[in-house]
N, C-alpha and C positions, 0 to 999 in steps of 0.2 A: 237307375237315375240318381245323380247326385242329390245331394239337400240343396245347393245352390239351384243347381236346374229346378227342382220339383216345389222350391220358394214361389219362382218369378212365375211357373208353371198354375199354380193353383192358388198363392197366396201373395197376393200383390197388398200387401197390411189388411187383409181381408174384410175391405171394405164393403158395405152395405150390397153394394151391385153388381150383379154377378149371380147372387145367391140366395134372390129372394124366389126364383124359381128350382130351388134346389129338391124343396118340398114343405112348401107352406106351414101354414098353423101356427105359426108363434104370434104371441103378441107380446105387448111390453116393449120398456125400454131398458137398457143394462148397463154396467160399471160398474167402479169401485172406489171404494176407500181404504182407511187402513188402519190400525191398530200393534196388538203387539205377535208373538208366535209361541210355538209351545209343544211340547213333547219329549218323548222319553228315549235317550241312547240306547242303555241296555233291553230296553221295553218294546223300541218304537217296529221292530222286525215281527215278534210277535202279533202287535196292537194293527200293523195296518195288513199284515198277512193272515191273519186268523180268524177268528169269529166276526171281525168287521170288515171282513176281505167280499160279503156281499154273496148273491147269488153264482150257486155252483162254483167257486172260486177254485177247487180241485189244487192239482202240484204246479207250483210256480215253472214256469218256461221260459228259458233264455233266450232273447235274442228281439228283433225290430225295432222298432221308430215308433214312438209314439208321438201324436199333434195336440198340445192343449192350446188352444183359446183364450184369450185373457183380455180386458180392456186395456190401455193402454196410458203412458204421458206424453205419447205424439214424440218430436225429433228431440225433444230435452231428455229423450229417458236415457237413461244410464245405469253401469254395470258395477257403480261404485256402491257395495254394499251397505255401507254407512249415512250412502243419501236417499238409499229406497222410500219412498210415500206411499207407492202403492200394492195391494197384493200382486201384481204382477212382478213388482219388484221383490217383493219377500220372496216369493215360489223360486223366483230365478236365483237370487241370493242361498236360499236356504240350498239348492242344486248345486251351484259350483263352490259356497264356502260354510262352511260351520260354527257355531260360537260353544262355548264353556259349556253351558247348558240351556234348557229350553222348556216353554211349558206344556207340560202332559195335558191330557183330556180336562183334568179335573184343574187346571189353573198350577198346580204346582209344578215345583222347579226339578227337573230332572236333570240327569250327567249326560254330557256330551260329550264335547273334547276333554271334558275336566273329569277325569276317575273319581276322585274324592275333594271333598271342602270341611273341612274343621274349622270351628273358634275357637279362640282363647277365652277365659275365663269371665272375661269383661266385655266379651262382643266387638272390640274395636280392632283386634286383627284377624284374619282367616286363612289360613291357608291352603292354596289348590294345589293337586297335584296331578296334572295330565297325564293324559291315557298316550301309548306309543301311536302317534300316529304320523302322517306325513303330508307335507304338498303334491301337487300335482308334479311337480319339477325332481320330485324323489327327496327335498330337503325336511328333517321332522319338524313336526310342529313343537316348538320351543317357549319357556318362558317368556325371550326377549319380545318372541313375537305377540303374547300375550301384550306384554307392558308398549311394545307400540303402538298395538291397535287400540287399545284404550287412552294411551294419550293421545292418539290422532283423534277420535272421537272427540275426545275434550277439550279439544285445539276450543278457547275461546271468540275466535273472530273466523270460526264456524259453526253453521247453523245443522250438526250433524243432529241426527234425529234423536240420536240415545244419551246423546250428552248432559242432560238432565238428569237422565237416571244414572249415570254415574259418578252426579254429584257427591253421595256419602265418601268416595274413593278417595283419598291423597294419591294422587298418584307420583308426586314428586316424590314421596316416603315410603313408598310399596316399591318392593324390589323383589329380583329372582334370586331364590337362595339355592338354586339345581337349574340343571337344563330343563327339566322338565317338573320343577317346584315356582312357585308365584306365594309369595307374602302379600298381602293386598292390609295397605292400613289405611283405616275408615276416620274419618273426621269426627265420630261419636260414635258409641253402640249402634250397632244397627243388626237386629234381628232377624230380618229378612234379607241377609244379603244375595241370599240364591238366586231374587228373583231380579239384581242385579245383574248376576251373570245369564240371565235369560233374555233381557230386556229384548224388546224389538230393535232391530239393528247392529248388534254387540258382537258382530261378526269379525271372528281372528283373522287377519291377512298375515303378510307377509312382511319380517322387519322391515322399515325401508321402504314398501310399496306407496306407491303415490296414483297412479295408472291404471285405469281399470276398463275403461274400451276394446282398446286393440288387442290383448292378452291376458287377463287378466287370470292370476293364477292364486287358487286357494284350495280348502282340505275337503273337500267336498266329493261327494260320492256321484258327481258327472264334472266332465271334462271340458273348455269353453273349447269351441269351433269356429261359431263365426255369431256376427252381431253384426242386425241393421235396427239401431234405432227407430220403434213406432212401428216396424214390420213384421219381425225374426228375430231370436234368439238358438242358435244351434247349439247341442253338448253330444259330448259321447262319453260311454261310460269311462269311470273310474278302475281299473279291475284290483288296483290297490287300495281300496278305501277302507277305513279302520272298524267299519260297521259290515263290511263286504258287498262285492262289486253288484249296482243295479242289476238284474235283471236282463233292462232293454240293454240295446247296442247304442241306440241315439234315444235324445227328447228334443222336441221343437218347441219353442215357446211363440205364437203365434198373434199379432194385434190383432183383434174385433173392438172394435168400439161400442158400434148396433148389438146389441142383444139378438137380433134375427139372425144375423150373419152369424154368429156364434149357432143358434139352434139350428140354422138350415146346413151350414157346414156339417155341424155332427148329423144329421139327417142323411145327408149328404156324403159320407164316409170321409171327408176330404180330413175331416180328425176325429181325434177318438174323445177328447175331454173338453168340454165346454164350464167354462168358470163363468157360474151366479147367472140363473135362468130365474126370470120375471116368477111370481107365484104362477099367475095364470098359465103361465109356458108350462110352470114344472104339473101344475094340475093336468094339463091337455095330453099328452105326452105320459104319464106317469101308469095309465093302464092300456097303453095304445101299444106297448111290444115291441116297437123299433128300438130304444135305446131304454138306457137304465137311468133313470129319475132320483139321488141319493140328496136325503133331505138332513142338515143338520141343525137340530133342532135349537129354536130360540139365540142362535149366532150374533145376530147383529142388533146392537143401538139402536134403536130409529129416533130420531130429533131435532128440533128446532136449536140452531145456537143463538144466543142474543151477548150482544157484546158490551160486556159491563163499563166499558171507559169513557162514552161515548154517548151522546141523545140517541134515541129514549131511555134506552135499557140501563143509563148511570142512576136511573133512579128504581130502586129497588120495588115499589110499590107499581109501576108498570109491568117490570119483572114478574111480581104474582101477580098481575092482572092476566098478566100472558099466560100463568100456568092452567088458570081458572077459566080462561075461555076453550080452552081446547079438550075436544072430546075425544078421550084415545080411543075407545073402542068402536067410536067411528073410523078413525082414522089406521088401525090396523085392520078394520074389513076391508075400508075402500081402497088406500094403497098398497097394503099386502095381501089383497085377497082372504084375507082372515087365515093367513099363514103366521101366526105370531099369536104372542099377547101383550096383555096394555104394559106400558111403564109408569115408572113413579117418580121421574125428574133427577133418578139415580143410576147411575153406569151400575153395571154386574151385578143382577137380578139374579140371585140361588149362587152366587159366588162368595167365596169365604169373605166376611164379614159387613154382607150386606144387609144393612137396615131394613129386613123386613117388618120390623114391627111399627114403623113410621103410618101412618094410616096414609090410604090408597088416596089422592088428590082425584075429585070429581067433578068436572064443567059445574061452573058459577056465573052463569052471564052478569047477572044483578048483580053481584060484589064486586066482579072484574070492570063495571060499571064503574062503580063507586069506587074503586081506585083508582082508576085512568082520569073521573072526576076532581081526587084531592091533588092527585099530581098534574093537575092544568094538562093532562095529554085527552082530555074528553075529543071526540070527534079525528084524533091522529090519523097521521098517513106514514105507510110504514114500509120501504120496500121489501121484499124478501126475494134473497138469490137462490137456483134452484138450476139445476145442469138435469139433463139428460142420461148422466153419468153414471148413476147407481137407479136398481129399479125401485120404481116407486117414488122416488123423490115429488118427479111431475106431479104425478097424482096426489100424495101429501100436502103440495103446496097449494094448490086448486081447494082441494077438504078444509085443510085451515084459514085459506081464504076468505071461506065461506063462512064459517065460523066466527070469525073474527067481524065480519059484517053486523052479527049480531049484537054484538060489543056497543058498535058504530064505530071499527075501528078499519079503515079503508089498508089494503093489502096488495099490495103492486107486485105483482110475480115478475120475476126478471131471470129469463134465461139463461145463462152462462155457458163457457166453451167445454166441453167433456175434455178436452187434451188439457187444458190448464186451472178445470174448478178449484180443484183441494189447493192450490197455492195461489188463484185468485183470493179463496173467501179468508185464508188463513190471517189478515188483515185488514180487507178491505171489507166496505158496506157493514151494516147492523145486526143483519136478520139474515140466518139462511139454514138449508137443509143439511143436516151433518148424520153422519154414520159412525159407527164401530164393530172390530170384529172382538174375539176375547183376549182379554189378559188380565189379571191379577187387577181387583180395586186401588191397590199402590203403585200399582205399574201405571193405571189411568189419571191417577193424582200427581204422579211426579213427572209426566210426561205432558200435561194437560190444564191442570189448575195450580202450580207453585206458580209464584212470581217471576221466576227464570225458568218456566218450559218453554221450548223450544217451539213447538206444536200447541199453542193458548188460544184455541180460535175463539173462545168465549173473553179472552182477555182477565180473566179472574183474577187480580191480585189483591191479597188480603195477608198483611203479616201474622196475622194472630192464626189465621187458618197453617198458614207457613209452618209457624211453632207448633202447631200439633202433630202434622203430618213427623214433624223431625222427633217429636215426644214418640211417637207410635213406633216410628223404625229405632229406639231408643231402648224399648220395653220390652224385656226376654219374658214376662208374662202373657200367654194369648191372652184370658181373659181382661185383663187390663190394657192391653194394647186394641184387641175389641171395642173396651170402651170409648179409646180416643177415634178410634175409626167411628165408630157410632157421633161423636157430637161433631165431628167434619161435616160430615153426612147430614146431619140434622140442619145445619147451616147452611148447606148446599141445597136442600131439599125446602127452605124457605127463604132465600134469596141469592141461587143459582142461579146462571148464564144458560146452563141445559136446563132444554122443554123435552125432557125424555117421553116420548106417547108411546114406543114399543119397544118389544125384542123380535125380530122378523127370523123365520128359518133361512139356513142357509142352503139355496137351491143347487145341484149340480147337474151337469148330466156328461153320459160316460157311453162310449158305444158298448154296445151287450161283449165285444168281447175281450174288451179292459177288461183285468181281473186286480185285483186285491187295493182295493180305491177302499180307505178310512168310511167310515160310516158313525163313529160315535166320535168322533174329532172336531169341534170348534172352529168354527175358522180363525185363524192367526195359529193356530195350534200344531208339533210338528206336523202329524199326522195328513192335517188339510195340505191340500197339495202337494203331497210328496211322491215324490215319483220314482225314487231308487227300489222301493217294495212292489211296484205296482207290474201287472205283465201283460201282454198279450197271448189270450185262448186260440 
């Protein structure tokens, strides 16, 4: 059977109906957000084929189709690597093209397309030097094609995702000194450049590429096939890929929106990989035998964002009122099943140079009182947006609801559409449910709270915060550059836009006989969804 036949055959965008008889028991609701990626070139064959390759994983076997599951962006979605917003869009991305480097397990920046990177003695220039590799069209991957995909990115009158983070770049003043050498000159010192060339969306095309639907061609270790928007995504392997050719023959990238339709499909055989199963799902499921339940631990954000430019949240004393009323370790029992733990109102929890010595913020009704009092917000109404889209949101927003009640601070939950949340809440309304997967604490700041991110759903602008972050990537000292990461933080952590309440696992599930599926990988991280190491038993 063709991929075309056995699409329209079984996966009509694998909608809700159809397939709540497939084989019951899930509950929840499912989706996504999105963040950065991550993982290791020389590493990443090992890391997802070995000790985290899972039960019985044995000698990798060449050949079939695998079906992964993913939520979706409905008919807007696109193949143009540089506008991805969602995990679906990374998996598919990280499949057909490649970047420089990427973040490993542990947040740090490994080699990709890039063999090596050096500084200069002042940190302001760096040089890469590319590993031999090639496009899918048999052209190598080049310098020039470095330096265009990074000025397209940067194009200012667009809204590409990583365009922020490659703010330190000059790129009018970085040039290629070989076909296969890049000079990269940076606006200041900047000591974390790696995790520049990692950033989420940094993905090398082809000089000149503009098109990315109907053919789109990149270095990646599967081949594009075919593409319907909201439904399918087809590839076939790569057999020339610089990392060495997948495993499978084909991968499908497949919409579910429902989190059911995701669990009953894999239930179901009709695919082998289901992306981000509800806690409840992955608990139900997890000793019952039919499929393999792979949990990675402490993954995602979970939180409130409040949008600092705007009533209420322009006033900072609502802002901690809102920290004070929310009780996290309510609120990752009841939204995450008690798959998580509590947060502290700070992105990357056990990540390099996170404020843990900040003391733990604990529900304050009575004080959260008394400042919703001095700020004339006593008795507020507040709405909060909240999609279907990622699991647990609903429930989160219901919990805090309730909570918030006690305040006397009224909490209007408003639904939203699962195909258009993340770029409805990205500016619009006050209050809503927000996620993330991992990436580096600077990668979360320059893509998220500088004054020109891209992705600012909290609206944070702050110059003097500005100056620090640019002090920090400045400071070829950790310990000193720690310390500036430390008073961002401190300032975020007492009147920040994020109501961090948790870190939630990240749930998957995989038919028993996928083999070599990541197990200690992050999500955004190479590893998570990768599928060129992955095989069928």
């Amino acid at each position: 059977m063709t991929a075309s036949a056995d699409r329209q055959t079984y996966f009509p965008g694998l909608r809700r109906r159809g397939f709540l008889a497939a084989a019951g028991g899930a509950v929840g609701l499912g989706a996504l957000t999105l963040a950065g990626c991550s993982g290791g070139a020389d590493t990443g064959a090992s890391s997802a084929t070995g000790a985290s390759s899972g039960k019985g994983a044995g000698t990798p076997r060449r050949g079939g189709r695998v079906r992964a599951a993913f939520a979706g962006g409905g008919a807007s979605e696109t193949l143009d690597p540089h506008l991805g917003n969602l995990f679906a869009d990374a998996a598919r991305s990280k499949a057909v093209f490649d970047k420089l480097a990427d973040y490993g397990a542990d947040l740090s920046a490994v080699p990709r397309l890039a063999r090596t990177w050096e500084p200069n003695a002042g940190l302001d220039r760096w040089t890469v030097t590319l590993r031999k590799a090639e496009f899918h069209d048999g052209k190598p991957v080049t310098a020039a094609d470095v330096l265009y995909s990074y000025r397209r990115i940067a194009d200012p009158d667009k809204a590409y995702r990583a365009r922020a983070s490659l703010e330190p770049v000059d790129l009018k003043a970085s040039r290629a000194t070989g076909e296969r050498t890049v000079e990269f000159v940076l606006k200041r010192p900047t000591a974390e450049f790696p995790n520049v060339l990692a950033a989420f969306g940094t993905y090398i095309v082809q000089d000149g590429a503009a098109e990315f639907d109907r053919a789109p061609i990149g270095s990646g270790p599967f081949r594009f096939v075919s593409f319907s928007p909201g439904r399918s995504t087809v590839l076939r392997r790569n057999d020339t890929h610089w990392d060495g050719a997948p495993h499978l023959d084909e991968l499908e990238f497949l919409v579910a929106n429902e989190e059911s339709a995701r669990i009953n499909a894999l239930l179901g055989g009709q695919i082998e990989y289901a992306h981000e199963l509800a806690p409840a799902t992955g608990r139900a499921h997890e000793k019952a035998g039919g499929i393999e339940i792979v949990r990675l631990r402490n993954s995602a954000m979970q939180a409130f964002a409040m949008k600092t430019d705007r009533p209420p949240f322009d006033d900072p004393r609502v802002r901690e009122a809102f920290f004070l009323i929310a009780d996290r370790q309510e609120l990752v029992n009841g939204a995450l099943s008690g798959a998580g733990e509590t947060g502290n109102d700070l992105f990357g929890k056990g990540y390099e140079y996170y404020a843990d010595e900040l003391p733990q913020r604990e529900q304050d009704i009575g004080r959260a009182r008394r400042l919703l009092r001095q700020a004339g917000a006593e008795g507020m109404k507040v709405t909060l947006d909240t999609s279907a889209v990622a699991a647990g949101f609903t429930e989160a927003a219901g919990i805090f609801r309730d909570q918030a009640a006690r305040a006397g601070v009224t909490v209007d939950v408003r639904m939203g559409s699962k195909d258009s949340y993340w770029k409805d809440i990205l500016d619009s309304g006050t209050l809503c449910c927000y996620r993330s997967g991992a990436m580096p604490i600077e990668s979360h700041i320059s893509q998220r709270l500088l004054t020109d991110s891209t992705t600012n759903a909290t609206k944070w602008q702050d110059a003097n915060f500005d100056t620090l972050y640019r002090q920090a990537q400045s400071t070829r000292d950790t310990t000193a550059r720690a310390a500036l990461y430390g008073r961002m933080q401190r300032q975020l952590h007492s009147e920040g836009g994020f109501l961090v309440w948790g870190f939630g696992d990240w749930i998957l599930g995989t038919a028993r006989s996928l083999r070599g599926v990541a197990r200690e990988a992050p999500a955004n991280t190479l590893d998570w969804a990768r599928f060129d190491k992955v095989w069928l038993a």
